[in-house]
MARTI-430892 format. One record per residue (C-alpha): residue number from 1; x, y, z; residue in one letter. Coordinates in pm, 1 decimal, always signed. Example, Ala and Ser with C-alpha at 12.3 -4.5 7.8 and 13.67 -1.06 7.14 Angstrom:
// residues 2
1, +1230.0, -450.0, +780.0, a
2, +1367.0, -106.0, +714.0, s
END
This chain:
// residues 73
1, +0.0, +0.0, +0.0, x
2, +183.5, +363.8, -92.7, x
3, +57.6, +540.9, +190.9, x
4, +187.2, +884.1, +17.8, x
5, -92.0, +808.5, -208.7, x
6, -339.2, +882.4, +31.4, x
7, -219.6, +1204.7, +210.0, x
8, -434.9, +1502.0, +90.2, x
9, -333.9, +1706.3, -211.6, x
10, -299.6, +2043.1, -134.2, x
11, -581.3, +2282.5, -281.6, x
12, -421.9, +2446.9, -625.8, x
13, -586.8, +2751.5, -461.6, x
14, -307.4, +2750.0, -181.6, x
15, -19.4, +2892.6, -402.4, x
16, -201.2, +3215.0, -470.4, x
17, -190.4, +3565.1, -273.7, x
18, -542.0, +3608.5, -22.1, x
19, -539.9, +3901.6, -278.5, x
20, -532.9, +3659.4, -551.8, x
21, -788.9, +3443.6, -420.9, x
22, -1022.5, +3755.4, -364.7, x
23, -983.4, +3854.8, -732.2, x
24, -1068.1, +3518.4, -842.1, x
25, -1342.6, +3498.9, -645.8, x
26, -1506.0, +3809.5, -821.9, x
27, -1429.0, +3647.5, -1161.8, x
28, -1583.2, +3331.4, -1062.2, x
29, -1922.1, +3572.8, -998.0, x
30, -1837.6, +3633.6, -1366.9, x
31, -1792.5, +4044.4, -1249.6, x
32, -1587.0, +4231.7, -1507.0, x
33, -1274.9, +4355.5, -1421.8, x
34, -1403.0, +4718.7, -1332.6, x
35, -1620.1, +4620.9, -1095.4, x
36, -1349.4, +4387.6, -896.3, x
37, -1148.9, +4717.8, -908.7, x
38, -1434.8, +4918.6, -761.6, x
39, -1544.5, +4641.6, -503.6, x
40, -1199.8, +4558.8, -397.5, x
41, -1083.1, +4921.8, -401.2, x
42, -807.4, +4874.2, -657.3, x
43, -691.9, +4978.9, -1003.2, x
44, -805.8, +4819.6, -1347.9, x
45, -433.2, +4747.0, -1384.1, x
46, -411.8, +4595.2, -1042.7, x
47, -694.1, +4354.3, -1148.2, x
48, -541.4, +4269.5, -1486.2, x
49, -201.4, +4184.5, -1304.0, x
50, -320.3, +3981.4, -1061.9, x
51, -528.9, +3776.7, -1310.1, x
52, -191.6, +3744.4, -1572.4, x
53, -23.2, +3611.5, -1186.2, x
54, -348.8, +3378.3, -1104.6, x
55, -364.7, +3216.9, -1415.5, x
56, +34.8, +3180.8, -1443.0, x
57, +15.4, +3014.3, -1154.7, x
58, -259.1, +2786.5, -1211.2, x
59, -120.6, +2721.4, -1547.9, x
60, -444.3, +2829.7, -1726.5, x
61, -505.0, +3041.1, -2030.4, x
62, -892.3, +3125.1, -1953.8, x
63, -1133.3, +3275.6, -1697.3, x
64, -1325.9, +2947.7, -1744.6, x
65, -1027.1, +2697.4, -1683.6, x
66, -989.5, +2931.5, -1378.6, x
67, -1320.2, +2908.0, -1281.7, x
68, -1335.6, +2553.9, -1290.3, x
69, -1031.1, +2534.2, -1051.0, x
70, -1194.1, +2815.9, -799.1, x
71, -1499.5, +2594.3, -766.7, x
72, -1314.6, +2299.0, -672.5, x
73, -1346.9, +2083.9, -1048.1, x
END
């Protein structure tokens, strides 16, 4: 039995900033990026770069393959 096998995998979620994680919680809610800068009192820019760092680091290309990972799929 390979016991490493069963430890938990840790959430793909766990590498990103809180900041990160609050930004792509808005784009899961499918909110456009002005109104993630407006709710989370940031820049357009600000938004842009973190979702260029979220989806680096997730290794994704689109909101959707984002989404997908946000909501646990």
């Amino acid at each position: 039995m390979n016991y490493l096998s069963e430890l938990p995998k840790p959430s793909a979620l766990a590498i990103l900033t809180d900041r990160e994680r609050d930004v792509l919680a808005q784009l899961a809610e499918r909110k456009q990026y002005k109104e993630i800068a407006d709710e989370l009192f940031m820049s357009i820019d600000t938004v842009r770069t973190h979702v260029r760092n979220i989806y680096s680091k997730l290794n994704v290309h689109r909101r959707s393959e984002a989404e997908v990972i946000f909501r646990g799929g």
